[in-house]
N, C-alpha and C positions, 0 to 999 in steps of 0.2 A: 795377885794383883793388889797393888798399894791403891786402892781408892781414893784414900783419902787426899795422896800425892795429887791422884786427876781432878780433885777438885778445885786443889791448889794451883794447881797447873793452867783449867783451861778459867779458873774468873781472872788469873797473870794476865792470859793471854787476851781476854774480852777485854780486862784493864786497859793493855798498852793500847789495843787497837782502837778505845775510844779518845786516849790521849792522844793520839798519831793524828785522830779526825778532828780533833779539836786544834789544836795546832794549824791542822787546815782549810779552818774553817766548815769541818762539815759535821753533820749528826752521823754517831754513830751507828745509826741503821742504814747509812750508806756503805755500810763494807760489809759484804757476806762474809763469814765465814768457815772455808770447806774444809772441814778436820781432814788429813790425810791419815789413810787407816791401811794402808801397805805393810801386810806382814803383822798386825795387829790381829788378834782373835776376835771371835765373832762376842764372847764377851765382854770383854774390854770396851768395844764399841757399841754394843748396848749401855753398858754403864757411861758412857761419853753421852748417850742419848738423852739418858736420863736426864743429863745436869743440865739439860737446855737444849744440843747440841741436834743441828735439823740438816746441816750438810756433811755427806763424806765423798770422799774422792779416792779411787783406784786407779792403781798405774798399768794396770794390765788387765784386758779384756775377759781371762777367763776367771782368773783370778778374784776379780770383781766380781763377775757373775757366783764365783761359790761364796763369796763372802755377801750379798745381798739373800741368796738363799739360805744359810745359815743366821743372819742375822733378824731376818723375818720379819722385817717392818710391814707396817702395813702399809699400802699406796692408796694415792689420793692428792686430792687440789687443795684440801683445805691448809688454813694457816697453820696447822701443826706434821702436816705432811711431811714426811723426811723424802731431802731429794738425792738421788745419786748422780756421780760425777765419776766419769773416765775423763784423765787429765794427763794418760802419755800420750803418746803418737799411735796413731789410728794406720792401721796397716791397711792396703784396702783387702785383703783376703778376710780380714775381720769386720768388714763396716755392718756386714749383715747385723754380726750378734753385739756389737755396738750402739745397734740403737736402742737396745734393752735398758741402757743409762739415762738417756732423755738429755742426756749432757753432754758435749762434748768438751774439751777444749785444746783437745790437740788438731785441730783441722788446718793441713797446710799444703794442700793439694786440689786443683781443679779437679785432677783424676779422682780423688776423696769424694768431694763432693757428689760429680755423676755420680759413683757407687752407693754412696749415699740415700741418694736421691731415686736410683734405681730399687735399691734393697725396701726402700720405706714404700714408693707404690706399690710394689709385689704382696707389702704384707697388709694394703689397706690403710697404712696410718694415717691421722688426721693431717690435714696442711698444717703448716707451720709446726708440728708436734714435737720435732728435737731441736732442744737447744745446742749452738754452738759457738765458742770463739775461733779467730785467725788465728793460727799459730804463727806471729813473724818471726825470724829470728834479725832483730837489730842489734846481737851482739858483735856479728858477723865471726863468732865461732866455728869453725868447719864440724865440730862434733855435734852442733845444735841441729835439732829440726826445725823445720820452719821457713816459712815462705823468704823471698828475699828481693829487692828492689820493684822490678815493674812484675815479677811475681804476685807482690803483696798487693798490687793494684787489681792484676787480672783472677787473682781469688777473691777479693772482696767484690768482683763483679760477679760471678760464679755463685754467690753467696749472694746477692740483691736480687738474682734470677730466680733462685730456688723456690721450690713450692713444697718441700716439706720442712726445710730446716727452718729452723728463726736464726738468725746474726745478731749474737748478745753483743759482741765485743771481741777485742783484740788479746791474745795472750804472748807471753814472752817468758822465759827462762834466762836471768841475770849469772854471767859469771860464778863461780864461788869465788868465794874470797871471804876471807874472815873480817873484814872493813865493808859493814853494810853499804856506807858511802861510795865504796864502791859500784855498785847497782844503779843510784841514781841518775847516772847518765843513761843508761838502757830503760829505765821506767820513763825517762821524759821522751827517750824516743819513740817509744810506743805510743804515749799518750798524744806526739808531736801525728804518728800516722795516726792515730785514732781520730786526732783533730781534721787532718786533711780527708779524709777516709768521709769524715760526717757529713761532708758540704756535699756530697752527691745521693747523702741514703734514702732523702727524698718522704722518709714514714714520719718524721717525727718524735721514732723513739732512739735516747741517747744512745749512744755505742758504750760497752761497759770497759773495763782493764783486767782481765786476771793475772796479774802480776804481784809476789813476794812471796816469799816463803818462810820459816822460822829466824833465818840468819836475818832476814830485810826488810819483814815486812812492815815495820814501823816509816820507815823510807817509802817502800812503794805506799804506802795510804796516803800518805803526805806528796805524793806525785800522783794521786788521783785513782790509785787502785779502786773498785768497786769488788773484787773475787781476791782474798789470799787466800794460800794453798800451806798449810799450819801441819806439819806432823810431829816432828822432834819436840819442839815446845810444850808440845798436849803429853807426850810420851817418855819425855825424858824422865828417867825414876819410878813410873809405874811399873813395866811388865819385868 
């Protein structure tokens, strides 16, 4: 492992993402950033920890789960707490061991939710204790997951009712395409139901964005991202 690559790699990456916030007007502590560690070893991603690094994100439920116990954070609330993120699509025969993440951001299912919601009373969790976003899909892809027109209305009400999930925010998955500018239209659409989405949520905490990823995400922060999802960027030329 090229270390020294990864440290290169991820101040790039904090670089650009506070230029992107600046640009739009915002401090760059308004963009998380969740290292995507997919297929990454558990040390590699300790050394990503080291250099700062408090978010990671897995794309698959079990996978995640061996890569959190091999990488042996310790948990906890406090400001240096590392937090985990499942951020594909949540199957419901998995929501059980899903909620082991505290994250979600694939949620794009009413039926999700109940499972959800069921799996976390059985096991005693605190109210509100998992975080999650909408998954919409406004690319209107047929390969995308994710909610879809009055869908995404009657999940985000699914999601106002619940008593164990929190509703951070909306998520989306942009086209590829090698022209970031591309994505823009699908980040303003999201943000465009995030906006509608808000005028009913009734708590007073804003609704987030997890949207971009290596190829975009300079794009998505500049359309109001609060979550990018970062793995090739951090990764490319280390392992």
């Amino acid at each position: 492992m090229d270390t020294a690559r990864l440290e290169r790699n991820w101040t790039s990456v904090l670089g650009r993402v506070g230029r992107a916030a600046a640009r739009a007007g915002r401090p760059p502590e308004s963009v998380r950033l969740v290292a995507v560690t997919k297929t990454v070893p558990a040390g590699a991603v300790r050394a990503l920890r080291a250099l700062g690094a408090r978010d990671f994100g897995e794309n698959r439920v079990a996978a995640g789960l061996d890569k959190m116990r091999d990488c042996a954070f310790g948990v906890g609330d406090g400001p240096s707490a590392v937090r985990w993120h499942l951020l594909g699509h949540v199957q419901t025969n998995k929501a059980r061991a899903a909620l082991a993440f505290g994250r979600l951001h694939g949620v794009d299912s009413v039926r999700l939710v109940r499972a959800l919601e069921r799996h976390a009373a059985e096991a005693a969790l605190p109210e509100k204790s998992t975080d999650v976003w909408l998954e919409a899909n406004v690319s209107g892809e047929a390969s995308k997951d994710g909610a879809r027109g009055d869908g995404i209305a009657a999940l985000a009400q699914a999601l106002r009712e619940a008593r164990f999930l929190r509703w951070r925010g909306l998520m989306a998955m942009a086209p590829l395409s090698g022209d970031p500018e591309a994505s823009r239209p699908v980040f303003r659409a999201l943000r465009a139901w995030r906006d509608r989405l808000s005028d009913g949520r009734g708590d007073g905490e804003p609704l987030g964005l997890s949207m971009g990823m290596s190829g975009d995400f300079e794009v998505a922060v500049e359309e109001g991202a609060t979550e990018v999802r970062i793995g090739t960027a951090l990764w490319e030329g280390v392992l």
